[in-house]
KEKEPA-787109 format. One record per residue (C-alpha): y negated, z, x negated; residue number from 1. Coordinates in steps of 0.2 Angstrom, whole numbers, padded with zeros to 4 digits. Layout:
<sites>
+-------+-------+-------+-----+
|    py |    pz |    px |   i |
+-------+-------+-------+-----+
|     Y |     Z |     X | NUM |
...
+-------+-------+-------+-----+
</sites>
This chain:
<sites>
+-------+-------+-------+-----+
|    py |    pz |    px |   i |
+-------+-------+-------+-----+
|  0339 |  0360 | -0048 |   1 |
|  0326 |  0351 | -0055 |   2 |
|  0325 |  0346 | -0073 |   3 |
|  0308 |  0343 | -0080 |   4 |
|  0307 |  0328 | -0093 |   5 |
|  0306 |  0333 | -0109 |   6 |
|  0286 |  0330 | -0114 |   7 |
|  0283 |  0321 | -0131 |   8 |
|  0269 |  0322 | -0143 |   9 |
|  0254 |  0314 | -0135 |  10 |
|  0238 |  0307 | -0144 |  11 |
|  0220 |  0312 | -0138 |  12 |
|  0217 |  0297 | -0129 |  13 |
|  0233 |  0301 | -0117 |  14 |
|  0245 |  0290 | -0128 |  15 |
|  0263 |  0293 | -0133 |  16 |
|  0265 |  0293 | -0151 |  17 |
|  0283 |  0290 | -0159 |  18 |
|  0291 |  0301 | -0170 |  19 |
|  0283 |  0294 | -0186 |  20 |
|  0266 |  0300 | -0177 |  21 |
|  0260 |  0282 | -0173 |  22 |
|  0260 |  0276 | -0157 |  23 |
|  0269 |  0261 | -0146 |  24 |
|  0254 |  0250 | -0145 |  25 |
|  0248 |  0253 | -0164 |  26 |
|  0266 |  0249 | -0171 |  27 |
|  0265 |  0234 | -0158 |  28 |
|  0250 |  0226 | -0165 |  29 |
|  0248 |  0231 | -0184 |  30 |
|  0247 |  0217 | -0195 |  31 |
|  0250 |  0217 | -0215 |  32 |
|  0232 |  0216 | -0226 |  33 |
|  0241 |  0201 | -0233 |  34 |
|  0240 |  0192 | -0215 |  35 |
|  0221 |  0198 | -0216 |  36 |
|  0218 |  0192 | -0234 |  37 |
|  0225 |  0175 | -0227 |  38 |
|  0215 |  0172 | -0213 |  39 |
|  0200 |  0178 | -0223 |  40 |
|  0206 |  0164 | -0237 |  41 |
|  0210 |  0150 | -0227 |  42 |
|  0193 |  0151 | -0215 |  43 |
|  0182 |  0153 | -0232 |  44 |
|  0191 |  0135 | -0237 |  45 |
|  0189 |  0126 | -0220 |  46 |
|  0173 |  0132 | -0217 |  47 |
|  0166 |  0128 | -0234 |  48 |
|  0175 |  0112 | -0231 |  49 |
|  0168 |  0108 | -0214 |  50 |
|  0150 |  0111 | -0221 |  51 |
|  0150 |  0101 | -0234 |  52 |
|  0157 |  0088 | -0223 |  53 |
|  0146 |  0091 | -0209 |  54 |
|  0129 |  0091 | -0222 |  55 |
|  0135 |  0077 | -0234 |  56 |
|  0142 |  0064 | -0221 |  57 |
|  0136 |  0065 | -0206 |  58 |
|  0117 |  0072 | -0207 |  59 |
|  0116 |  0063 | -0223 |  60 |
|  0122 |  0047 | -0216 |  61 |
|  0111 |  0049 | -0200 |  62 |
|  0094 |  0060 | -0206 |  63 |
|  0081 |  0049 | -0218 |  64 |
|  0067 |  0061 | -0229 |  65 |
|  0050 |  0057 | -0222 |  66 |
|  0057 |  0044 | -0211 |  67 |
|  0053 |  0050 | -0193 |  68 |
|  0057 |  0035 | -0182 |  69 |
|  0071 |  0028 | -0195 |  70 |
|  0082 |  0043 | -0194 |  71 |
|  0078 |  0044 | -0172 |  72 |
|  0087 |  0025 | -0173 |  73 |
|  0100 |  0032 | -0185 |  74 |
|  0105 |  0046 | -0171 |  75 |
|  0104 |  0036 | -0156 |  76 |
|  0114 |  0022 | -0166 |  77 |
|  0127 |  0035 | -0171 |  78 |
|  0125 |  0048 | -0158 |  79 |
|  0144 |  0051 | -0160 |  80 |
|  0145 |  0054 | -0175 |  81 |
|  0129 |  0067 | -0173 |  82 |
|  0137 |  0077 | -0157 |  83 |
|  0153 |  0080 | -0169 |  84 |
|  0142 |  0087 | -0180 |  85 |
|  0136 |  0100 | -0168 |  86 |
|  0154 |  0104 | -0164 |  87 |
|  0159 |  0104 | -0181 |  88 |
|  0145 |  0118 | -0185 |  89 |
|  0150 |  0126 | -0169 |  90 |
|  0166 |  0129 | -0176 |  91 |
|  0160 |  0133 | -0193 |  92 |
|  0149 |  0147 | -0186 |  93 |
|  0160 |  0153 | -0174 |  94 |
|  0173 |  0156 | -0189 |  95 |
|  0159 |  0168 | -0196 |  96 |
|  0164 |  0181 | -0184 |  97 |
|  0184 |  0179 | -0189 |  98 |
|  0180 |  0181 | -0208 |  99 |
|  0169 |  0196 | -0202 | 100 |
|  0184 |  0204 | -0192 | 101 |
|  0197 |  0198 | -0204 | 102 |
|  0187 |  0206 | -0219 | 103 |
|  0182 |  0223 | -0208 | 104 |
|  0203 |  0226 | -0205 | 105 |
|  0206 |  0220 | -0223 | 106 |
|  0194 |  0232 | -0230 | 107 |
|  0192 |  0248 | -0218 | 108 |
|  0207 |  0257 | -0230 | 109 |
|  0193 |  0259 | -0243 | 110 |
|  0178 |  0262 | -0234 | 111 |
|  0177 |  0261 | -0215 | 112 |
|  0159 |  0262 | -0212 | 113 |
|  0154 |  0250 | -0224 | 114 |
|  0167 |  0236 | -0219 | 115 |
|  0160 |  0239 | -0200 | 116 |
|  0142 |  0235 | -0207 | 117 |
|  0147 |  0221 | -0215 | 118 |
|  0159 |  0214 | -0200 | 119 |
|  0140 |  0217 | -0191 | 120 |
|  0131 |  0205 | -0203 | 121 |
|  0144 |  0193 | -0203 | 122 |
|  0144 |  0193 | -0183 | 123 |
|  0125 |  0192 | -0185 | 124 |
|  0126 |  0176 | -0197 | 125 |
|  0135 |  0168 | -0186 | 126 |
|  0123 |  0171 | -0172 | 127 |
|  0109 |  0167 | -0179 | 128 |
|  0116 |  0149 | -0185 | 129 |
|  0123 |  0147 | -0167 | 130 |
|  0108 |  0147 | -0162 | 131 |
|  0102 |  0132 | -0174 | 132 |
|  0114 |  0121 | -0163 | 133 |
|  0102 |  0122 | -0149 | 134 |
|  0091 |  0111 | -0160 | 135 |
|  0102 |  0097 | -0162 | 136 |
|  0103 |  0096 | -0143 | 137 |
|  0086 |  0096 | -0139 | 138 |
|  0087 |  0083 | -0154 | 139 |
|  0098 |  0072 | -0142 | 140 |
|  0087 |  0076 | -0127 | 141 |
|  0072 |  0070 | -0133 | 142 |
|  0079 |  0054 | -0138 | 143 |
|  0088 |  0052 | -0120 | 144 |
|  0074 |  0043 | -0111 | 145 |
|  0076 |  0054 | -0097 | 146 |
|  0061 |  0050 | -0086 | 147 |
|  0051 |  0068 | -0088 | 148 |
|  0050 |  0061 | -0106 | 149 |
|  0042 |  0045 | -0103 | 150 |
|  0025 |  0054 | -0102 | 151 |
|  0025 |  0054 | -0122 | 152 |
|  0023 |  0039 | -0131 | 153 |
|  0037 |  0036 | -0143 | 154 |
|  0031 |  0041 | -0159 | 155 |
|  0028 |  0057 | -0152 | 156 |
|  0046 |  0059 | -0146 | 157 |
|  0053 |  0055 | -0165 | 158 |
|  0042 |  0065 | -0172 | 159 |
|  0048 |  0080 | -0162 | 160 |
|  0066 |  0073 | -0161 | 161 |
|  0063 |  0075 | -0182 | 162 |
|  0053 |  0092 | -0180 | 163 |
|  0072 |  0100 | -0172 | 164 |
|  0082 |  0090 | -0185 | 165 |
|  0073 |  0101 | -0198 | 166 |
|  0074 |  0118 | -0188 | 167 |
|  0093 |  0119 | -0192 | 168 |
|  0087 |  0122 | -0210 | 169 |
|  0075 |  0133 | -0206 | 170 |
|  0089 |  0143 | -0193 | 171 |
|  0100 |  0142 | -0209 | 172 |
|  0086 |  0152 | -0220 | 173 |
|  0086 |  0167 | -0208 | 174 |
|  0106 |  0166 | -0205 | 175 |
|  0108 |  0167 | -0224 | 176 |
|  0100 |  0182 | -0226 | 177 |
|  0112 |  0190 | -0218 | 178 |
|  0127 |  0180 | -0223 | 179 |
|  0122 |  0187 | -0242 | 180 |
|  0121 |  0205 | -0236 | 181 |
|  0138 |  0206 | -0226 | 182 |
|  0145 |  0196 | -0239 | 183 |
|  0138 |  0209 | -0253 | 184 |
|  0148 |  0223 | -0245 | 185 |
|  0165 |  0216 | -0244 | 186 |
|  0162 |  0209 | -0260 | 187 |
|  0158 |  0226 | -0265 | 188 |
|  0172 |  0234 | -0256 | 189 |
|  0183 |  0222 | -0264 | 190 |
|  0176 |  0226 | -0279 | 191 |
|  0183 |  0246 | -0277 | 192 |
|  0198 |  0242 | -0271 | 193 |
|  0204 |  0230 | -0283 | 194 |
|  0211 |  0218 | -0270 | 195 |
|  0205 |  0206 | -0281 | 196 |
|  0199 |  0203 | -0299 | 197 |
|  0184 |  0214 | -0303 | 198 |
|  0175 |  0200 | -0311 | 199 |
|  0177 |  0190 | -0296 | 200 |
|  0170 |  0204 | -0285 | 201 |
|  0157 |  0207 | -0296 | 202 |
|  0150 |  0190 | -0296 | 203 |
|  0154 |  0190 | -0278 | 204 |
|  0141 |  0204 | -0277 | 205 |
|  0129 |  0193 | -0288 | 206 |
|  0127 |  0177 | -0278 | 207 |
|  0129 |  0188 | -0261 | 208 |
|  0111 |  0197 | -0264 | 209 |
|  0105 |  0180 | -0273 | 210 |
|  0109 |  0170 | -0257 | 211 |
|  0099 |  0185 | -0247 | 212 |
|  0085 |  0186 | -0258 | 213 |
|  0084 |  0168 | -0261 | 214 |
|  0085 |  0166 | -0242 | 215 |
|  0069 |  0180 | -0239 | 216 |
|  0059 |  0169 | -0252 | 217 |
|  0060 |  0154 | -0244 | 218 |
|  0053 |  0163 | -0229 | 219 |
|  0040 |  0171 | -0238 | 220 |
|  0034 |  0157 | -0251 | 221 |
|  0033 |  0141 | -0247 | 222 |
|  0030 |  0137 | -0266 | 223 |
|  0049 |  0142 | -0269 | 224 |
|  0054 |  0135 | -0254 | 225 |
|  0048 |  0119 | -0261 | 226 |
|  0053 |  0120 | -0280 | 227 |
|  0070 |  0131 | -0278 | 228 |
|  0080 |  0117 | -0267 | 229 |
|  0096 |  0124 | -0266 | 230 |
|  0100 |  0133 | -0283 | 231 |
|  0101 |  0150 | -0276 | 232 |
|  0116 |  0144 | -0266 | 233 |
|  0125 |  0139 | -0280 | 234 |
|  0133 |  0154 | -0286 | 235 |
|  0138 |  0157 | -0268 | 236 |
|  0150 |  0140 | -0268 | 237 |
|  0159 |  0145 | -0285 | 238 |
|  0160 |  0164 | -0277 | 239 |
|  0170 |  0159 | -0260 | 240 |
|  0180 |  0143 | -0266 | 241 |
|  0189 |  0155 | -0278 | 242 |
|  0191 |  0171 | -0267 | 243 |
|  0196 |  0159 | -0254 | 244 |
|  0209 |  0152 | -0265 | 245 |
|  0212 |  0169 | -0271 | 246 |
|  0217 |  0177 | -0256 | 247 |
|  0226 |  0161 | -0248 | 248 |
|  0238 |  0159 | -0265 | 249 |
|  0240 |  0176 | -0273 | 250 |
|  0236 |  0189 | -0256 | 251 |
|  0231 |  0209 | -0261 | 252 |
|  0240 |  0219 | -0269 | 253 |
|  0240 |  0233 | -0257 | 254 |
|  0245 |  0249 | -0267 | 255 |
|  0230 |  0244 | -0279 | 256 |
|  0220 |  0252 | -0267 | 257 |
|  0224 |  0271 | -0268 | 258 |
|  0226 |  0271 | -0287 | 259 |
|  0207 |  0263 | -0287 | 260 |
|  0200 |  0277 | -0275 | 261 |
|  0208 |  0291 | -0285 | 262 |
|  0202 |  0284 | -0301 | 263 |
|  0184 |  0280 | -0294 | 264 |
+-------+-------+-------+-----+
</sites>
């Protein structure tokens, strides 16, 4: 005689489910928000960290204002030094899509389809400033003396070596309109689930939609873009150095979010 198995419960996609109705694989893989939270913290930190470091000490160092030829000996006398600063904002990028993923499992509890749009805007940031890094290495190319090159004088080769120094900052302008706007939703989800101080997430909503806007009129005037410098991007530093803090330190406090939603 034959005995048929006995079947268990089964999930619409064909998967086994356990008998707390979750399956293997989901048990397998899920991770507390806190590890989210953590991530999210301490990629906010380095990559802040590895910005500043990136903008202040090497193309600081290396770039000279209004000094074409000057700053094209400054990168071929330190080209090291410069190629690091590629990588380093290759990395820095790149960690845009991790603070994108890590925010989206973070914050689906609250509300999936916004923490999906903002994961999206994240990922797009970081695409966008990717990108920029093609600049830096035409940059290195022009400079090369590679023998296609020689039909321009040199002058002409700094000044364009010069032009794609300054189309990172103009990559950045486009790039940071969508950092604000995926940062304006978690900082608005985090603003309804109480993960984190409301005051926090309010101003994180703040200098999120000020860094966008600020960003579009740069684009749009170059009046602003020549009398604003950077002071749109200033609430956006004292926004992420504490939440990064925030959530690397103290974590979420996870039950927060069901007393938030029945109290909304």
């Amino acid at each position: 005689m034959v005995v048929k198995p006995r079947s268990e419960p089964v999930t619409v996609d064909g998967r086994r489910n356990t008998e707390e109705g979750r399956t293997v694989v989901s048990e397998a893989c899920e991770r507390p928000p806190l590890f989210y939270a953590r991530v999210a913290g301490f990629i906010y930190l380095a990559a802040m960290a590895l910005g500043i470091f990136s903008q202040v000490f090497i193309l600081g160092h290396i770039v000279v204002p209004g000094e074409a030829a000057l700053t094209a000996r400054n990168i071929l006398a330190s080209e090291g030094l410069f190629r690091w600063g590629i990588v380093i904002d290759v990395i820095t990028f790149a960690s845009d899509v991790v603070i994108g993923w890590a925010f989206y499992e973070l914050l689906k509890p609250v509300d999936r389809s916004l923490a999906l749009l903002g994961a999206f805007f994240r990922m797009a940031d970081g695409a966008v400033l990717a990108v920029t890094t093609f600049s830096a290495l035409i940059t290195l190319r022009l400079l090369s003396g590679v023998e296609y090159l020689q039909v321009f004088e040199a002058g002409q080769l700094h000044g364009l070596a010069r032009l794609f120094v300054s189309a990172r900052g103009l990559g950045f302008d486009v790039g940071f309109v969508f950092l604000g706007l995926g940062s304006s939703i978690f900082a608005y989800l985090l603003f309804q689930s109480r993960y984190v101080p409301r005051l926090l997430a309010g101003w994180g909503i703040f200098s999120s939609l000020a860094l966008a806007i600020g960003s579009l009129a740069v684009i749009l005037s170059p009046w602003f873009a020549a009398h604003a410098s950077m002071i749109y991007m200033v609430p956006m530093f004292f926004y992420e150095v504490p939440l990064g803090l925030w959530l690397l330190l103290r974590g979420v406090n996870v039950p927060s979010v069901a007393a938030a939603r029945a109290g909304s």
